[in-house]
BAKOL-991275 format. One record per residue (C-alpha): residue number from 1; residue in three letters; x, y, z. Coordinates in steps of 0.5 Angstrom, whole numbers, plus 500, padded with zeros to 3 digits. Example, Ala and Ser with C-alpha at 12.3 -4.5 7.8 and 13.67 -1.06 7.14 Angstrom:
1 ALA 525 491 516;
2 SER 527 498 514;
# end
This chain:
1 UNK 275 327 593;
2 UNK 271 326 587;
3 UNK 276 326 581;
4 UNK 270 330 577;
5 UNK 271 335 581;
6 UNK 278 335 581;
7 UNK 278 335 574;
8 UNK 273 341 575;
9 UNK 277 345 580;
10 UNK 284 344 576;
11 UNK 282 347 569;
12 UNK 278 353 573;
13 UNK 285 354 577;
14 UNK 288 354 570;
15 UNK 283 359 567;
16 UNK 283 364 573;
17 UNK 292 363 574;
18 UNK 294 368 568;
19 UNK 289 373 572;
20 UNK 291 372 578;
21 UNK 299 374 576;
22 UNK 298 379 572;
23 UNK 292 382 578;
24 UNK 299 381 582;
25 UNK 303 384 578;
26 UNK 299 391 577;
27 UNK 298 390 585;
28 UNK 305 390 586;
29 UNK 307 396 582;
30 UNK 301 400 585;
31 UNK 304 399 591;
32 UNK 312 400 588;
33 UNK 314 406 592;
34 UNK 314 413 590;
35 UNK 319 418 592;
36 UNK 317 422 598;
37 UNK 316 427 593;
38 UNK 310 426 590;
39 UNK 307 421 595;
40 UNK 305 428 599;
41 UNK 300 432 595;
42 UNK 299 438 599;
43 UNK 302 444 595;
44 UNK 309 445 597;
45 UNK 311 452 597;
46 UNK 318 453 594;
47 UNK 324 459 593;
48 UNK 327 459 587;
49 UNK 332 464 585;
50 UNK 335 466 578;
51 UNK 335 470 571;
52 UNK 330 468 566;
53 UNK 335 472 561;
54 UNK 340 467 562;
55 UNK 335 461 563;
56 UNK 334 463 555;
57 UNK 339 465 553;
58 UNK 345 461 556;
59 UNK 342 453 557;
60 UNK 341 448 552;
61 UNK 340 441 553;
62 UNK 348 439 556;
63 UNK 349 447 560;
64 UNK 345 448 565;
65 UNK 346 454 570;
66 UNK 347 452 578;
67 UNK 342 455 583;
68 UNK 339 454 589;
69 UNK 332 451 591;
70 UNK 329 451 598;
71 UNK 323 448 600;
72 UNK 318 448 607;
73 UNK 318 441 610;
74 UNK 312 439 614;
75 UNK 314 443 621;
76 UNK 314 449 616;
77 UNK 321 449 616;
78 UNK 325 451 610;
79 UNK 330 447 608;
80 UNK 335 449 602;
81 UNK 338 445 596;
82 UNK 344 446 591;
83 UNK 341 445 583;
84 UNK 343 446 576;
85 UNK 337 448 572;
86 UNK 336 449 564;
87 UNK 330 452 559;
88 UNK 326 446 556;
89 UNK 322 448 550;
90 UNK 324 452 545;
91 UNK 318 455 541;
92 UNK 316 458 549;
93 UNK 324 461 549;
94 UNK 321 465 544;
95 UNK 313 467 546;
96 UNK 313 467 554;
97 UNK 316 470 559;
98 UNK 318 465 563;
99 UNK 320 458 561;
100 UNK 319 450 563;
101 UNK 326 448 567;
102 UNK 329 441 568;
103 UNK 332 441 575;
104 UNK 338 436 576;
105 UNK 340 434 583;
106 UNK 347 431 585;
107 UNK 346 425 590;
108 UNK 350 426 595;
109 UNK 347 435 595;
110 UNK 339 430 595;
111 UNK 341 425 601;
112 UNK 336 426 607;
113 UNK 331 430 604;
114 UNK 325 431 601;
115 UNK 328 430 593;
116 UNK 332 424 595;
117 UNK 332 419 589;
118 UNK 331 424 585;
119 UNK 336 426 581;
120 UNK 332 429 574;
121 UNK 325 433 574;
122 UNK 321 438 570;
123 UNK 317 444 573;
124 UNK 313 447 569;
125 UNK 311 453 570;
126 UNK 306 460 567;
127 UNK 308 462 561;
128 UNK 306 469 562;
129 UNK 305 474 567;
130 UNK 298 475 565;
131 UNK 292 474 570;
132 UNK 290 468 568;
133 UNK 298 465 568;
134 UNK 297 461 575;
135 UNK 290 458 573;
136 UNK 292 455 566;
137 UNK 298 452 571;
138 UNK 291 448 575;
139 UNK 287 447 570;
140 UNK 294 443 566;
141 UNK 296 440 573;
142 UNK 288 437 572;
143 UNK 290 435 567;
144 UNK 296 430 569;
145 UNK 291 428 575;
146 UNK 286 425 570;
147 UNK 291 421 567;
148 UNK 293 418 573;
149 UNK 286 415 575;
150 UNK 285 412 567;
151 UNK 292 410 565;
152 UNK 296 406 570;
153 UNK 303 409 566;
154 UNK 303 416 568;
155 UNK 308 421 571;
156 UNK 308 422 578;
157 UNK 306 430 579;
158 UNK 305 435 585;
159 UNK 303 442 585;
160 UNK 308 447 588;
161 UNK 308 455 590;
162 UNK 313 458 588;
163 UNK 317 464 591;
164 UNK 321 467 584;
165 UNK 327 472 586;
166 UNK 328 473 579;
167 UNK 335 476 578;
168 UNK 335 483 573;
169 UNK 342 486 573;
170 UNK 342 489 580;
171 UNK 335 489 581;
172 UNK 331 484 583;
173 UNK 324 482 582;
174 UNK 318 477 585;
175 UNK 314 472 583;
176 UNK 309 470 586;
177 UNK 307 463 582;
178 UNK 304 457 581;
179 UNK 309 451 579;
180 UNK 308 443 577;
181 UNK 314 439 579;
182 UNK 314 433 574;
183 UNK 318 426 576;
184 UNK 323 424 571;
185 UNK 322 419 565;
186 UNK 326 413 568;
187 UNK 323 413 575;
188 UNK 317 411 571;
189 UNK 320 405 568;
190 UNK 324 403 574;
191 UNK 317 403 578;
192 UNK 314 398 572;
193 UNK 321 395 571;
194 UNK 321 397 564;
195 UNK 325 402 561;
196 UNK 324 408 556;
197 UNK 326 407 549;
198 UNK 328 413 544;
199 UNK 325 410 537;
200 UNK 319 411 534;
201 UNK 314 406 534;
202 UNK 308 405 529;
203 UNK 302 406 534;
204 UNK 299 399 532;
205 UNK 305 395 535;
206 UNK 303 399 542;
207 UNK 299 396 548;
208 UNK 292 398 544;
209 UNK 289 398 551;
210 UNK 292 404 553;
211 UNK 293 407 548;
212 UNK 286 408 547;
213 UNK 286 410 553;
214 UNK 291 416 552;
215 UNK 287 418 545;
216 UNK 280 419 549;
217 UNK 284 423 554;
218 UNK 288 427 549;
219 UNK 280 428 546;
220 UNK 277 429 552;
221 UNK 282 435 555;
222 UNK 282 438 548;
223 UNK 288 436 545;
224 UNK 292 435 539;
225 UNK 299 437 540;
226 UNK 302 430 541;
227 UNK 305 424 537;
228 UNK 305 418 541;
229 UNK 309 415 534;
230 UNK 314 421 534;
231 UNK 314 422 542;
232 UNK 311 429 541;
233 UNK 310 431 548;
234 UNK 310 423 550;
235 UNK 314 418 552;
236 UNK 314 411 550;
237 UNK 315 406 556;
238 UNK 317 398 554;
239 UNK 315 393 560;
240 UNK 315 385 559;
241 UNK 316 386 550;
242 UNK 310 391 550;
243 UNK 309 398 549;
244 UNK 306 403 553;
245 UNK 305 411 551;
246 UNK 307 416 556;
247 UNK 303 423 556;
248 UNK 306 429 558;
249 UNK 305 436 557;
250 UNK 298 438 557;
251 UNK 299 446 557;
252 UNK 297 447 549;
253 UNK 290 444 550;
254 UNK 282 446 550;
255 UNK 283 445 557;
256 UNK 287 450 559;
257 UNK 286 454 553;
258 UNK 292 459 555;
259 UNK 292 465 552;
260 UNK 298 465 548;
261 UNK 296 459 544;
262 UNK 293 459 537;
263 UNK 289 454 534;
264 UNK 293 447 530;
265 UNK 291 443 524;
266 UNK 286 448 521;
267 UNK 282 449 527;
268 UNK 277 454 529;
269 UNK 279 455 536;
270 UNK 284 452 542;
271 UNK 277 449 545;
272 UNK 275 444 538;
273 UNK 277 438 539;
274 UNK 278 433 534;
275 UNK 280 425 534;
276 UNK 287 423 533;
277 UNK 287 416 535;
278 UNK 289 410 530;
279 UNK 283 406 527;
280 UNK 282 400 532;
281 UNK 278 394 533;
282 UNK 271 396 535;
283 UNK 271 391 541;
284 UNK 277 395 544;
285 UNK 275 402 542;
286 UNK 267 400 545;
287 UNK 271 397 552;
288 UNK 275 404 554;
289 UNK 268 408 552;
290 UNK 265 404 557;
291 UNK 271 405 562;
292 UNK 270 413 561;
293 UNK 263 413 562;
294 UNK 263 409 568;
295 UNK 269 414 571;
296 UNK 265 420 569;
297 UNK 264 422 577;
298 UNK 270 420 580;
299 UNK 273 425 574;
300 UNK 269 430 574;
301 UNK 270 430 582;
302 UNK 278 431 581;
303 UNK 276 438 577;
304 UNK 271 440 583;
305 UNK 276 438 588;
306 UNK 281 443 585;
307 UNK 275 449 585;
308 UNK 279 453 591;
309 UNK 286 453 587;
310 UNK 283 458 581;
311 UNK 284 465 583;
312 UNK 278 467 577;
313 UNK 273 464 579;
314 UNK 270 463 571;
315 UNK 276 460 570;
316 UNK 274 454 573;
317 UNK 267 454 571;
318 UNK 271 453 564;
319 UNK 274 447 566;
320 UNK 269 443 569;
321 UNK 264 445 563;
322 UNK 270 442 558;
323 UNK 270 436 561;
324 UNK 263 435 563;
325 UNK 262 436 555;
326 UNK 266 430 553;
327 UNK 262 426 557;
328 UNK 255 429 553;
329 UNK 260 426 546;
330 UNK 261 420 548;
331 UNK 255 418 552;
332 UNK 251 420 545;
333 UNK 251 414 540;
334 UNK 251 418 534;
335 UNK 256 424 537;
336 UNK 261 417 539;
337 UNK 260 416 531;
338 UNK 261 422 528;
339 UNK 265 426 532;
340 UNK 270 419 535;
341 UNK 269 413 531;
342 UNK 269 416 525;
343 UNK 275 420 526;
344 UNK 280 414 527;
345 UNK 286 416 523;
346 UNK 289 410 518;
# end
C-alpha cells in the first residue's frame, strides 16, 4: 500500500479513536442494567399501609417506621415486602397532607423480587387531597421523563398506583393515589461508575455540556427551586474527574403548578419563568439551543403520550401548552436573547 495513503488512513484513526471511546463508553452505560424495577414502565399498582401522623411526627433523617409494601406482578399477583419508611421534606411536613417517603429495603427481605437491588427509594407522592393531587403527581413524572431524553445523567423513575390504608386510631381510611418510585442516588453512580460527592461545587468547574443541559430544563419546566452548587433539589455525580448535575424534585415548578405553591424570587405567578444558569460561553449555550430545538417533537410527544393519565382533561392542556411555550422562546431570536442569553447570572 501506498505509505501516503497509509500516513492518511493512521492520522484519520487517531483523529476519529478519542471518538469511538468515548461513543463506546456512553453505548455502554446505555446499555448498563437497570434494576427490573425501572426497566418496566407500565404503572405498577402498590398497597401501602401506615399513619401519616406518625410519618410526621415520629421520622427523621436516621428513625423510620417499619410497614408493609405489596405489589402486583405481571401475572396480576400480589406479592408483599417488609420496609421501613420515613418523611422527607420539611416545609410539606407543614403544609400537606401527605408527605414524600424514603423507602429502605434489607437485602435479604428484597432477594427474588421485583425491588432486588434496591436497597433505598424515594416516592413521591400528592400533596393534598385536592382534586388535581394526582395530576400534579403526572405532570412532574413528565417532568422526570423529559429529563431522561436530554441528559444522559438522570434518575431512574416509574409511576405507581397506590393503594393507601392510612391508619387514623382505630379507624382506617383509603387513598386511592398516584405515586412515583424514584431509584437511589447511588444506583446513579454505580451505572456510570462514578460516585456521588456531598461538597458544594461552583457551577463553572461542572460539565458545562450538561450543565446547560439542565438550566434549559429547569426554564423550560418553569422552575427555579434548585441549586446545583448547593445541591438543592440536585445531586452532584463525579464520573472520570468530572461533574455532572443530577436534577430531582420538579413538584414547585410552572409545570405542575400545584396549588399549594407560591411564587419564588419576587415572581408574579407560579407558571413566570425565569433563567437561572450561569453566564457560559456562547458556542455552548448555542449548541444545546440547537439540541432542544431539534428534539421539540420527541418531547412534546412524551407529554401527549401521557394525555390518557390526567383525570382533568384541562390539566393537561396546561401542560402541553407550557412546554410548547418554551419552544416559541427559544426558537424566537430575540425572545432567546431577552428572556435566556440575557439572563445568565455572573
Amino acid at each position: 500500500m501506498n505509505k501516503q495513503i497509509i500516513y492518511v488512513l493512521l492520522i484519520f484513526h487517531l483523529t476519529l479513536m478519542p471518538f469511538l471511546v468515548a461513543q463506546n463508553s456512553i453505548d455502554s452505560v446505555a446499555t448498563e442494567s437497570v434494576s427490573p424495577l425501572f426497566k418496566e414502565q407500565s404503572i405498577l399498582p402498590l398497597k401501602l399501609s401506615y399513619s401519616n401522623k406518625e410519618l410526621k411526627k415520629n421520622t427523621n433523617d436516621s428513625t423510620y417506621i417499619k410497614t408493609k409494601l405489596s405489589y402486583e406482578d405481571v401475572n396480576k399477583q400480589w406479592k408483599e415486602l417488609k420496609i421501613e419508611i420515613r418523611a422527607r421534606g420539611k416545609s410539606r411536613r407543614e403544609i400537606c397532607y401527605y408527605v414524600p417517603v424514603k423507602i429502605k429495603i434489607k437485602k435479604s427481605k428484597s432477594e427474588g423480587t421485583l425491588f432486588e437491588g434496591n436497597k433505598k427509594l424515594k416516592l413521591v407522592v400528592p400533596c393534598s387531597t385536592a382534586k388535581d393531587n394526582n395530576d400534579n403527581v403526572i405532570k412532574e413524572y413528565i417532568a422526570y421523563k423529559l429529563y431522561e431524553v436530554i441528559s444522559p445523567y438522570h434518575f431512574k423513575t416509574r409511576l405507581v398506583d397506590i393503594s393507601l390504608s392510612e391508619i387514623r386510631g382505630k379507624k382506617v381510611r383509603e387513598h386511592q393515589i398516584k405515586g412515583i418510585l424514584i431509584e437511589d442516588d447511588k444506583r446513579v453512580a454505580k451505572r456510570h461508575n462514578g460516585k456521588i460527592t456531598e461538597r458544594a461545587i461552583n457551577p463553572l468547574a461542572q460539565e458545562d455540556i450538561v450543565c446547560v443541559q439542565n438550566a434549559f430544563f429547569q426554564y423550560m419546566i418553569g422552575n427555579v427551586d434548585f441549586s446545583i452548587r448547593e445541591q438543592h433539589n440536585a445531586k452532584l455525580l463525579y464520573v472520570d474527574k468530572i461533574i455532572y448535575p443530577l436534577a430531582y424534585d420538579f413538584d414547585i415548578s410552572g409545570l405542575v403548578n400545584p396549588s399549594y405553591g407560591t411564587p419564588p424570587l419576587g415572581m408574579k405567578s407560579m407558571t413566570e419563568r425565569k433563567f437561572r444558569g450561569v453566564e457560559r460561553n456562547m458556542g455552548v449555550m448555542n449548541q444545546v439551543r440547537q439540541e432542544y430545538i431539534e428534539k421539540e417533537n420527541l418531547i412534546l410527544s412524551i407529554v401527549k403520550s401521557f394525555e390518557n393519565e390526567f383525570e382533568n382533561e384541562s390539566e393537561y392542556e396546561k401542560a402541553i401548552a407550557y412546554i410548547s411555550d418554551f419552544f416559541k422562546i427559544i426558537s424566537n431570536e430575540q425572545k432567546y436573547k431577552n428572556d435566556i442569553v440575557e439572563q445568565m447570572r455572573n
